[in-house]
C-alpha positions as CSV (number, residue, x, y, z in Angstrom):
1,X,90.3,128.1,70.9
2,X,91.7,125.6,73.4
3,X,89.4,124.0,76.0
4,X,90.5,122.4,79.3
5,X,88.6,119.7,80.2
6,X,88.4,119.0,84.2
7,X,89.0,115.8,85.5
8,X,85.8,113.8,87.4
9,X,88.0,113.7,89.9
10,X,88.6,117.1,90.8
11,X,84.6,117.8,89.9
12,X,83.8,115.5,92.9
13,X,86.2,117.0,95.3
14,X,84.6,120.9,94.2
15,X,81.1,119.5,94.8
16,X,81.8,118.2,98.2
17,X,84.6,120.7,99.4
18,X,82.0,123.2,100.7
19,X,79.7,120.5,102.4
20,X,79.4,121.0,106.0
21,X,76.5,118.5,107.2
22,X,75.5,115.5,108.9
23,X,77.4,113.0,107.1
24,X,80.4,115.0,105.8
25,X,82.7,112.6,107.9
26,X,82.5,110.3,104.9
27,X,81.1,111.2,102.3
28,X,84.3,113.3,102.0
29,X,85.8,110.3,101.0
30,X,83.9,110.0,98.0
31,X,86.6,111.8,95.8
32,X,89.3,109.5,97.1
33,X,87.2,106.2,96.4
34,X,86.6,107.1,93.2
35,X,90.1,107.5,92.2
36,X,91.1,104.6,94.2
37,X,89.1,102.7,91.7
38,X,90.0,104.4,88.7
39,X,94.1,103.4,89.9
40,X,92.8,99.8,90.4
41,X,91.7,99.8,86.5
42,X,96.0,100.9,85.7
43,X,96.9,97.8,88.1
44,X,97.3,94.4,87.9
45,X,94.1,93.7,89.4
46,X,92.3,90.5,88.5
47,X,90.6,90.4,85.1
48,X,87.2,89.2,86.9
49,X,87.2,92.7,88.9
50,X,87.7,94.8,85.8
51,X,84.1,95.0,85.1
52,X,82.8,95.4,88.8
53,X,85.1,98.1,89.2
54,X,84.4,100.0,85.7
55,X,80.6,99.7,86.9
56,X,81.3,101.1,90.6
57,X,82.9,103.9,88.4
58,X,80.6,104.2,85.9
59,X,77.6,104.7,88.9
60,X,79.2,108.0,89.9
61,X,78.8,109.5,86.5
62,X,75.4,108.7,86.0
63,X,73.2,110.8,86.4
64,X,70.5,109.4,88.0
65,X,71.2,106.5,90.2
66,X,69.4,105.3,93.4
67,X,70.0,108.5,95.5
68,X,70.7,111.3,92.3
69,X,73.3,114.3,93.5
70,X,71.0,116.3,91.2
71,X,67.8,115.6,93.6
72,X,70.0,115.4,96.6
73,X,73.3,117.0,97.0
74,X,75.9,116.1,98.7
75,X,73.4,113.4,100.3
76,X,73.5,111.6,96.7
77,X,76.5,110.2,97.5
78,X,76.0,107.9,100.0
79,X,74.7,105.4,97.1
80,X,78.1,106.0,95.6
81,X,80.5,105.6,98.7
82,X,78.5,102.5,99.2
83,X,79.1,100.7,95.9
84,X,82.6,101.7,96.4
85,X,83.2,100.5,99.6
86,X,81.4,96.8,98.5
87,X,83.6,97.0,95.4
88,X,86.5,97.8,97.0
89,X,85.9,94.8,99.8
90,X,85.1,92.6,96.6
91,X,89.1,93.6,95.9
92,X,90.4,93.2,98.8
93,X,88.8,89.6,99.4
94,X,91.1,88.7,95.8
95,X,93.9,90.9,96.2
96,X,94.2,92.2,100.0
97,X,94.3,95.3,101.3
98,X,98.0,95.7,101.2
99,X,97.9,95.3,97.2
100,X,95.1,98.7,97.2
101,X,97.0,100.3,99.7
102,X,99.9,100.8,97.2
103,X,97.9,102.3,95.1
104,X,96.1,104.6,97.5
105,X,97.0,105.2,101.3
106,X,98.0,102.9,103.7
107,X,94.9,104.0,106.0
108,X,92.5,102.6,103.1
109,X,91.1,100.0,104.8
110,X,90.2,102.1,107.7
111,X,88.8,104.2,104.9
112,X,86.8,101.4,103.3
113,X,85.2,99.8,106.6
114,X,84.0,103.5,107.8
115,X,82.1,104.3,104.7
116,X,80.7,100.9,104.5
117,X,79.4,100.9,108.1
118,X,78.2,104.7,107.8
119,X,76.6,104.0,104.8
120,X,74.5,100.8,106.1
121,X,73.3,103.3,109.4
122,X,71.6,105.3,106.3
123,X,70.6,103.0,103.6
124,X,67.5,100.9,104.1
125,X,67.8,97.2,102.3
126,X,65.6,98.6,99.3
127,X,67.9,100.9,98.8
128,X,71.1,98.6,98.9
129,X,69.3,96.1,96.7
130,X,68.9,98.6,94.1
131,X,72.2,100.3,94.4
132,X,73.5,96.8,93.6
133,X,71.2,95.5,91.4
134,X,71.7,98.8,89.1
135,X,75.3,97.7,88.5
136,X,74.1,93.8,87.8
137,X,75.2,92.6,91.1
């Protein structure tokens, strides 16, 4: 008996692909952050980021995190996009956005600034000081 396993990946985009609500604007991009992320780790990124980036991962597998999926749909991933976007900044402020754009799309940076600033108009500071202290940041 032969089992296919599915890719995170392509479980993020089928949880969010029939979510039609307030924020769907961005947390759309959840999917592509992630992977963005996951390419960074297969790049010549600098060894201090590795673990940031493993952790920013890592949060979107866990199960329960600061805002769960489980508890909150599609809504749960506003903690996720966040950490992302900050992690992501954290790599551009070594690297540039020019060195994740190869890995991604050119409009990433676009990308990253717009789920950062949506996520902030939602997240109260408790909520970003956990988000970041649950990764040791």
């Amino acid at each position: 008996m032969e089992t296919t396993f599915k890719d995170f990946y392509d479980t993020l985009i089928e949880n969010l692909e029939c979510y039609a609500g307030e924020y769907e604007s961005f947390i759309d991009y959840g999917p592509k952050l992630f992977k963005v992320l996951c390419d960074l780790l297969n790049s010549d990124v600098d060894k201090s980021l590795r673990l940031v980036i493993s952790a920013a991962i890592g949060y979107y597998v866990t199960p329960i995190d600061v805002i769960p999926e489980q508890t909150y749909g599609p809504y749960g991933y506003i903690d996720d996009i966040y950490l992302s976007s900050y992690v992501l900044k954290m790599v551009a402020d070594v690297h540039g956005y020019k060195f994740i754009a190869k890995i991604s799309t050119p409009d990433i940076e676009e990308v990253i600034n717009e789920c950062e600033a949506k996520s902030l108009e939602i997240l109260n500071d408790d909520e970003i000081k956990s988000i970041l202290a649950y990764i040791g940041l």
